[in-house]
N, C-alpha and C positions, 0 to 999 in steps of 0.2 A: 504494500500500500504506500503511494506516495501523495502526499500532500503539504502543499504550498499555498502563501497568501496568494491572493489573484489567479487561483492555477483551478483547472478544473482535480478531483481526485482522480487518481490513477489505482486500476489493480490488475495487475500481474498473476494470473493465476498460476502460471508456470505447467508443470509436467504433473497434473491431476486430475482425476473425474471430478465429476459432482457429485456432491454428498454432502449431509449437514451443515460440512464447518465450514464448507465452501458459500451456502446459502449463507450460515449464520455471519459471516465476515460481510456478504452483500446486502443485509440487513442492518448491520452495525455503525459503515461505511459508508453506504448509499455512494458509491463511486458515478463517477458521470461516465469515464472512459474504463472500458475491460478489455486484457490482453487476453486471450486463448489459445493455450494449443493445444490443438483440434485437429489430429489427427489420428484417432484411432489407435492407437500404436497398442500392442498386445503381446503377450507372452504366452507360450503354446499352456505352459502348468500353472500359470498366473495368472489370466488374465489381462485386460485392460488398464494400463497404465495412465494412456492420458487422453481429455475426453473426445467422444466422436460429434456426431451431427446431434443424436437425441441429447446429448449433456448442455452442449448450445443452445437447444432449445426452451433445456430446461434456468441454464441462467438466463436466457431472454425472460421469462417467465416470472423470475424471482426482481430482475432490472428492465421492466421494460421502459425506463426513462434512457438509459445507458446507451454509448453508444458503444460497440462489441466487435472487435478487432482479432478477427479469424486470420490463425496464422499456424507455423511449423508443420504443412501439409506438402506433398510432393517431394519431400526430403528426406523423410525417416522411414529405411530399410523395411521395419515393421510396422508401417501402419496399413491403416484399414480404410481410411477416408481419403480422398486427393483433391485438391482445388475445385474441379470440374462440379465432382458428385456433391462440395459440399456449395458451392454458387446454385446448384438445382435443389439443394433441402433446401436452403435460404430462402428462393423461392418460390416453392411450393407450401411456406409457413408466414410467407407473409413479413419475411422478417427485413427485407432489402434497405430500409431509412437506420437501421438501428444497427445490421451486422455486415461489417463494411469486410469483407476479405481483400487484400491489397495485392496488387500485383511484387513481383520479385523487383526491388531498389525502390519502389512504390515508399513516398512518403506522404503521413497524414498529417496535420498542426489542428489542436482544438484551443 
């Protein structure tokens, strides 16, 4: 979480699904801008490390003031979601004014 005078908040969710404490920090916080990475990535005897399309949806859901910065997709050996598939969940949910995926050297300023 970063916050500054005059600065919109920042949160970084980093390498995690969604779950509680992920909610509970969105609750807390009320972030204006959210980083995600979002893509699927999975472990054959583990599981799902970091989150996919439905996780996205689901912090839309908990932030939908937020604006929501889909990222670390097309890059990671194991994941499950890639740029394309998740520009068409975005899509299909409604979510295009709120979760901005940026293209690759792609900068945003809020």
């Amino acid at each position: 979480m970063f916050r500054g005078p005059g600065e919109k908040t920042l949160y970084i969710a980093g390498d995690t699904i969604f779950y509680d404490e992920v909610a509970a920090v969105l609750e807390k916080y009320r972030p204006e801008v959210i980083i995600l990475n979002a893509c699927g990535a999975a472990l054959q005897y583990f599981g799902r490390l970091i989150m996919d399309a439905h996780d996205v949806l689901e912090v839309h859901k908990e932030a939908p003031y937020a604006k929501t910065i889909i990222s670390h997709m097309d890059n990671v050996a194991h994941a499950t979601v890639d740029r394309a598939g998740m520009q068409k969940f975005v899509a299909e949910h409604k979510m295009e004014k709120s979760a901005l995926i940026p293209e690759d050297g792609e900068t945003l300023e809020f």
